[in-house]
N, C-alpha and C positions, 0 to 999 in steps of 0.2 A: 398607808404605804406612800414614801413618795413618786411624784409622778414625774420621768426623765424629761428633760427636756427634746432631747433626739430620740428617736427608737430608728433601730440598723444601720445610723451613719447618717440616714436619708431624710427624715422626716419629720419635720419639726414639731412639736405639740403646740397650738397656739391656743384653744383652752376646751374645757370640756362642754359639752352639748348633749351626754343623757349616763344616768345610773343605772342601773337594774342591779337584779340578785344574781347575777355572771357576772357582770364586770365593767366597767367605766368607757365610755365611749367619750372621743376627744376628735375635733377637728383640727387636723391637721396639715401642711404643707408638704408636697414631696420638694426639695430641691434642689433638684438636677432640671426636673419638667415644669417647675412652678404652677402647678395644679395644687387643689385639693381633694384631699382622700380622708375618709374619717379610720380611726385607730380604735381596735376596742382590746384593751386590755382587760384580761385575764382574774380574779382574784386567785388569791395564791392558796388558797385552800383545794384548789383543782389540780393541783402538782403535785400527786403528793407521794408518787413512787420513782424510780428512773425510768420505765418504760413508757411513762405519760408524755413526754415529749419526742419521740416515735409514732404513736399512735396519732399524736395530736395533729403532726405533719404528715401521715397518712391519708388524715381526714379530711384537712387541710386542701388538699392535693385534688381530691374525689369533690368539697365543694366548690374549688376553681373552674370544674370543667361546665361547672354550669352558666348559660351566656343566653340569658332572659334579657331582652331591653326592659323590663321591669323588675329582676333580681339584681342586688345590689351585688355587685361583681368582685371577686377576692381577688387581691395584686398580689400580695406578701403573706407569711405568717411565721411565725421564730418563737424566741426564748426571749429574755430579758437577762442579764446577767443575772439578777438574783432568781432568774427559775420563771417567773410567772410569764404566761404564752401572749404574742399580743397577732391579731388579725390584722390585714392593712386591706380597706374596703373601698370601694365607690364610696365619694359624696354624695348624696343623695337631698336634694332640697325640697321645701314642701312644710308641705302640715301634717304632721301623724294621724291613723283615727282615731287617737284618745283623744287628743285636742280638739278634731272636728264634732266628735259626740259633747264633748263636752262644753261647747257652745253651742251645738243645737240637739242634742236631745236623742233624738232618733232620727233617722231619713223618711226620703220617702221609698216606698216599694220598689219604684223602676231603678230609682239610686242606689241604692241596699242590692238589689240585684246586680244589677252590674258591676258594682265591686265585687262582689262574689265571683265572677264570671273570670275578670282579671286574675284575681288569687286562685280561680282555678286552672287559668292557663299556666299561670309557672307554676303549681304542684303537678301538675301532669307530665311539664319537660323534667321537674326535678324529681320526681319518682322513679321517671324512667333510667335516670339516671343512679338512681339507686342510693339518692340524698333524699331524708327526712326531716324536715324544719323541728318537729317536736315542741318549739314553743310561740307559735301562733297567738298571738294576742294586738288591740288595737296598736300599742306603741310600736309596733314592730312592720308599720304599715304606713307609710309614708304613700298621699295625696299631691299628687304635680300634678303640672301638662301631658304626663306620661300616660296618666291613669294612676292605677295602685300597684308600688313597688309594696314587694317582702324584701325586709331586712333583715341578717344575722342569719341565716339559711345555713343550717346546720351545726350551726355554734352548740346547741342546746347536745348534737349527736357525739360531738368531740367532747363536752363537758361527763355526758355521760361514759361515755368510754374511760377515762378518765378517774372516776370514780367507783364503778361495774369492777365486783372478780370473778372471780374465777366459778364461784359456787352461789352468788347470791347477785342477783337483779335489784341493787339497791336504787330506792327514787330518792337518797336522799347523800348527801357527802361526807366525813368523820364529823362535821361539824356541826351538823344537825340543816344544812342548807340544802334546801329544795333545788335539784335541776329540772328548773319548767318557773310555770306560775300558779297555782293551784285555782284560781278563776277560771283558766281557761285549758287546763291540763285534761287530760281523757281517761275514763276510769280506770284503763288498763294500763297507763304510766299513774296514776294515785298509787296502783296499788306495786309497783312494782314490778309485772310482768312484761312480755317481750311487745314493744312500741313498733307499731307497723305504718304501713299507707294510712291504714283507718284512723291511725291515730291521728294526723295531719286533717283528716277528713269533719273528726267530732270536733276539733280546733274551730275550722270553716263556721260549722254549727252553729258554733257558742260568737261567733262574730256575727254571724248573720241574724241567728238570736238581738246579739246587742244591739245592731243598728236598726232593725227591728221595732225593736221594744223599747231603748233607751237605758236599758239592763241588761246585765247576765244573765244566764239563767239562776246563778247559784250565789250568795251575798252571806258573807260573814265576814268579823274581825280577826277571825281566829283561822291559820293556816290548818291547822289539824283538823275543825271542821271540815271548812270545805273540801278538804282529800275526802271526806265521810261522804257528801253531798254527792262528791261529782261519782264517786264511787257506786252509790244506793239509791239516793232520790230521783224520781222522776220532776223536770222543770215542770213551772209553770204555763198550761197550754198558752200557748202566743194568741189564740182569739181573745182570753179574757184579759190579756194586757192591752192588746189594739183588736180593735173589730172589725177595721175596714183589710184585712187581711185575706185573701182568699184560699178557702180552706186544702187546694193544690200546694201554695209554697210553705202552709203550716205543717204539712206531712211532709216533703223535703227537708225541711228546719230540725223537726221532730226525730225523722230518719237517722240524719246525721248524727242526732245527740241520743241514737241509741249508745245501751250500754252494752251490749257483748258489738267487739268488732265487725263479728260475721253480721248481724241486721245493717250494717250500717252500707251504703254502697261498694261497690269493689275500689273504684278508680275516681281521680278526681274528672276525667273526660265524662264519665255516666254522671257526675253529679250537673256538670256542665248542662248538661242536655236536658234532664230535669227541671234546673234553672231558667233556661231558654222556651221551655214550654211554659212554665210559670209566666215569663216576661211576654210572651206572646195570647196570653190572657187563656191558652188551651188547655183543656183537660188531660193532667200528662197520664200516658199511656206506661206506668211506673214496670221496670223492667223488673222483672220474676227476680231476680235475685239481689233489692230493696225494696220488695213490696213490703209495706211499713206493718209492726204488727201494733197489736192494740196496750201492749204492754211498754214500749219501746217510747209511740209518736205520742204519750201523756195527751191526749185531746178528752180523755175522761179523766174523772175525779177516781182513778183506780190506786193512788199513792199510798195511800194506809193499806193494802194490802201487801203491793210489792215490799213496801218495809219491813210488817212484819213476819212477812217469808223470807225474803233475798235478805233482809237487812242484817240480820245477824251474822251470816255467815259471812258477808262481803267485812262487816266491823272485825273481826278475828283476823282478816287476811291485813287489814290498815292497822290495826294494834298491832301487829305480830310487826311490824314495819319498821312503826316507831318504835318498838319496844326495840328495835336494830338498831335506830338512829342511838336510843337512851347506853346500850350496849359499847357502842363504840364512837359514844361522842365526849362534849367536854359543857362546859356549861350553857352553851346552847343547846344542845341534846337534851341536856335535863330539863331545860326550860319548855320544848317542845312536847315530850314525856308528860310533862307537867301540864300543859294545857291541855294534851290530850283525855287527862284522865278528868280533870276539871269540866272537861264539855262532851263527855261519855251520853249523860241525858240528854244534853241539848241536842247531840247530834242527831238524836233519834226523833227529833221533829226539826224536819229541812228547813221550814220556813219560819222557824224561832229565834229570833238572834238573841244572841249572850248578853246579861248586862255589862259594865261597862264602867267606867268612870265617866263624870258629865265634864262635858267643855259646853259653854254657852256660845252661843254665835257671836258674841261679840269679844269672842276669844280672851276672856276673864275667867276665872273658876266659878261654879256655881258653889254657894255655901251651903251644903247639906246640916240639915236644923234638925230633923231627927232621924231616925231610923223605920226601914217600914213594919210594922207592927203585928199585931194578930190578924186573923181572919175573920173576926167574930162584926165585922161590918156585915150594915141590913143590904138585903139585895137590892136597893133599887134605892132611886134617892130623887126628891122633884126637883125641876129649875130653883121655884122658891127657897129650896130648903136649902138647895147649894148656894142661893147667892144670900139668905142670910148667915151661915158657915160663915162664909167667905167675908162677908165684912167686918163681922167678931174678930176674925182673923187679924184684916186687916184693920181694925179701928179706925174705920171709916167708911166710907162710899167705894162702891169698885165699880167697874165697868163690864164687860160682857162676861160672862158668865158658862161654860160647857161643863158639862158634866160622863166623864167617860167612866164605863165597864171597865173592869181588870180581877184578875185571878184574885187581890187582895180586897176586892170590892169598889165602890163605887169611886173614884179619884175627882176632884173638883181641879177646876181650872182658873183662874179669874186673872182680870186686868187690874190695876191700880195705880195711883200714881202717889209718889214718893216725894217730899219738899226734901230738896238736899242741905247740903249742912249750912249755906247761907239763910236759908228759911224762905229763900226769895224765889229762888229754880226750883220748879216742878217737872220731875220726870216717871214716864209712863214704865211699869215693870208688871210682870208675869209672878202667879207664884202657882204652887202645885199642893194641891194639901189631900190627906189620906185619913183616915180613921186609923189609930194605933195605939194597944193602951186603954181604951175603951174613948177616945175624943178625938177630933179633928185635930191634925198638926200638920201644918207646913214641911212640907218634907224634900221643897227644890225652887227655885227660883233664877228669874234671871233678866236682865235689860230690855227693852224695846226700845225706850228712845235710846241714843246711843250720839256723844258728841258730833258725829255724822249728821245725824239727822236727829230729827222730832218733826212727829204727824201731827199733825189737826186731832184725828182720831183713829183709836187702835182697835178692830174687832177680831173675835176669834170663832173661830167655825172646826169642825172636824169632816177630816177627808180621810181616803184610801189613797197615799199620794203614787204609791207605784203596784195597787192592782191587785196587793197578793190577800185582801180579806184582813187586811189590819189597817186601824185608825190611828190616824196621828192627829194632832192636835194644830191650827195654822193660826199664826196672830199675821193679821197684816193693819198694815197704815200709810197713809199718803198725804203726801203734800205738796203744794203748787207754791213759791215764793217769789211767781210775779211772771204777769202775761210774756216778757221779756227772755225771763231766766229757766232755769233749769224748772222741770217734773222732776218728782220724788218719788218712787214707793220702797218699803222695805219689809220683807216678810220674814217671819221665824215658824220655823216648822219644830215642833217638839215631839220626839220619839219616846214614848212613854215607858217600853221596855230596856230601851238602851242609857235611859236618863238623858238624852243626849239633844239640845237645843242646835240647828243648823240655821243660819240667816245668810239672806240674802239683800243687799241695797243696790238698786236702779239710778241712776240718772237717765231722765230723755228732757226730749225737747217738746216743752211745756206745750205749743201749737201744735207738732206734730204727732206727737206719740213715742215718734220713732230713738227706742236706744240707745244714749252715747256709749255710757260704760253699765258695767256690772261689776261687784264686788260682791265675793263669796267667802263664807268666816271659814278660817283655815281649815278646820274640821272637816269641810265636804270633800276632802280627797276621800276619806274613810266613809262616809253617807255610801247609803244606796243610790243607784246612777239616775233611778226612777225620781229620786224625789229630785234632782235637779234641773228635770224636767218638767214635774209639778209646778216646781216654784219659780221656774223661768214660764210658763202659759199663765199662770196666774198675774204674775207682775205684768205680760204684755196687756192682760184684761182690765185690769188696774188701770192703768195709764192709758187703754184705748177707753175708758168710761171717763178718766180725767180730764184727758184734752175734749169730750162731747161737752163739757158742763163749762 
């Protein structure tokens, strides 16, 4: 769509500043007042009857009244000529907390709480008010002087209106397009049913969760998954992701991210309070109507049960869904349709991801050599035996050597290095070989040294990089290129299930330690959030060993 230069006469567009799956947000000029106001238009898929622009300045109307020094404040809202709705909002400056998670990781406890505490005082004025945000998520959470602004406060309630008739509660638009985010959406807007306070409330959850843990509770590629996820599974308790945790704000956390609305607290002021006992190190005196049950606060390994009791019946309510969307959609419907029925199994183990097509980290294709094979691999396999495999392989010497479990059998790993087509340049590469066929073959591969860099030396080890009881495979390497100039390190984390190579390259400063840059291969906006917490402590350990020697 094109994008007007004016919107209402008054407001210039000077250029865009964030996407989402609603609509384009643009910093803009008012000029009459000479201020800045950000503009978020609409996508035109939300328009799609005559009484949607009625409703929408209805809604409109109901979220101006709210006047949070930390809720971004609504000036305007209209039509566009050709139909599609645009908001005229505070500016709001700052860093979002996707961006701050994603350069450090997770918080710490007192920090993580207090944001909380902020986003619970503007859900308490906007409840009362009779506004539901509905889509709660980091980017929607702008970091000042202020403390923590929520942006876009109600936009998600006007979307759904919008889309909602008369006889069906749909969560999805004729186009197959989700209103929400399915990472951070609440089981009872997954599935379609009536979105209340609680629903704003499981939101909090899954934020405090994240900063937390440095994760979601819930990771998939696939949106029709996670609707299954957040629907049915129970997260992953928060002790076995961080342990310095105390087991007061794990039952808060847990609370929140029940699934029926009723366990979860009434009000965002009780969650407050909660929080505040948390932050004050006291054993909270949990009010009888969120006392957490055992089914709800996941602090036990009870998931394989809840599944398969609840799980069936909650998967019938989410197919029945998208079977709506496939009904009345157009080729995104069917595409969604379509992954659904595709990841029917997987959904039924939460913490399985889908494979995938591989992107290597140094954002080249990997060249798949064969296909993976029979089953009829011996169960267990020795170092020795992996790394002479592996050199056959390779025709020649290779360097470290892992050997990983997997459902096809035993997977080898190995480092080697490659003379390129001069014959002169030697560089260090990964390869992945499987039993299939009845013999070892190569069945993935991919760079480590990388024009960037080249280590001295490459090792590989295996980790659990984000906690949830699966291994990943780590190559790191480092290098120092003079007391003067830059540290090096760069790591490659390989996900065995997904095929999927993620890297990471460091610059610091060789004497100190301390971090210039970070460069991350495209592919980690799709990674799990854990692992880029993983391979951000690993690379400071790296480089705090390098500048000792």
């Amino acid at each position: 769509m094109d994008v007007p230069q004016f919107v209402a006469g008054r407001f210039r567009i000077e250029r865009e500043i964030g996407k989402g799956g609603m609509g384009t947000v643009y910093r803009a000029s008012h000029l009459g007042l000479q201020r800045s106001v950000a503009v978020k238009i609409i996508k035109s898929e939300f328009a799609g009857d005559p009484d949607v622009a009625d409703r929408f300045m209805r809604e409109a109307r109901t979220m101006a009244r709210l006047r949070h020094p930390r809720a971004a404040m609504i000036f305007d809202a209209g039509n566009l000529p050709d139909g599609r709705h645009f908001i005229i909002m505070e500016f709001i400056e700052g860093v979002t907390l996707a961006d701050a998670l994603a350069q450090e990781g997770r918080f710490s406890i007192e920090r993580a709480i207090a944001i909380a505490l902020q986003i619970c005082d503007v859900l308490e004025e906007a409840h009362q008010l009779g506004i539901i945000h509905r889509d709660l998520k980091p980017s929607n959470i702008m970091l000042n002087e202020r403390g923590a602004c929520v942006l876009d406060f109600g936009v998600a309630k006007v979307l759904a209106s919008s889309v909602e008739s008369s006889t069906t509660q749909a969560i999805s638009t004729g186009s197959g397009q989700i209103v929400g985010t399915p990472r951070y959406m609440s089981p009872e807007q997954c599935l379609g049913q009536r979105v209340g306070v609680r629903s704003d409330l499981y939101g909090l959850g899954v934020l405090l969760y994240e900063m937390l843990a440095g994760r979601p509770p819930f990771i998939d590629g696939l949106a029709s998954v996670l609707l299954v996820k957040q629907a049915t599974a129970l997260p992953p308790p928060l002790p076995r992701l961080r342990q310095d945790i105390p087991r007061s704000l794990s039952l808060v956390v847990h609370t929140l991210l029940a699934k029926r609305p009723e366990d979860r607290p009434q009000t965002a002021a009780v969650v407050r309070l909660m929080l505040q006992r948390c932050l004050t190190h006291s054993e909270p005196a949990t009010p009888r109507e969120v006392e957490p049950l055992s089914s709800t606060v996941a602090l036990s390994h009870s998931r394989n049960i809840a599944m398969r009791i609840g799980g069936p019946l909650v998967l019938v309510g989410v197919l029945g869904g998208l079977l709506l969307v496939l009904a009345y959609g157009g080729p995104a419907a069917e595409t969604a349709a379509t992954q659904a029925r595709t990841s029917l199994s997987a959904s039924l183990q939460p913490e399985t991801p889908a494979p995938k097509a591989t992107a290597t980290a140094s954002q080249e294709p990997v060249r798949m050599l064969q296909g993976i094979g029979d089953r009829s691999s011996p169960a267990s396999l020795s170092l020795a035996q992996a790394r002479r495999i592996a050199s056959s392989l390779a025709h020649g010497p290779v360097g470290d050597v892992v050997v990983m479990q997997s459902p096809e059998g035993p997977t080898i790993f190995a480092i080697h290095e490659d003379k390129q087509k001069d014959r002169q340049t030697v560089a260090t590469s990964f390869f992945v070989a499987r039993r299939t066929s009845g013999r070892y073959r190569i069945i993935d591969r991919g760079p480590l040294d990388v024009p960037e860099f080249r280590a001295r030396k490459w090792k590989a080890e295996t980790i659990d990089a984000n906690g949830d009881g699966q291994t990943q495979v780590l190559f790191s390497g480092s290098h120092k290129e003079g007391q003067q100039q830059n540290a090096g390190t760069r790591l490659v984390l390989y996900d065995l299930p997904l095929r999927q190579a993620y890297g990471l390259r460091v610059e610091a400063d060789s004497l100190t330690g301390r971090i210039r840059r970070m460069y991350w291969s495209s592919n980690f906006a799709q990674a799990d959030s854990g692992y880029r917490v993983a391979l951000r402590d690993k690379a400071r350990a790296l480089l705090s060993a390098t500048t000792r020697t």
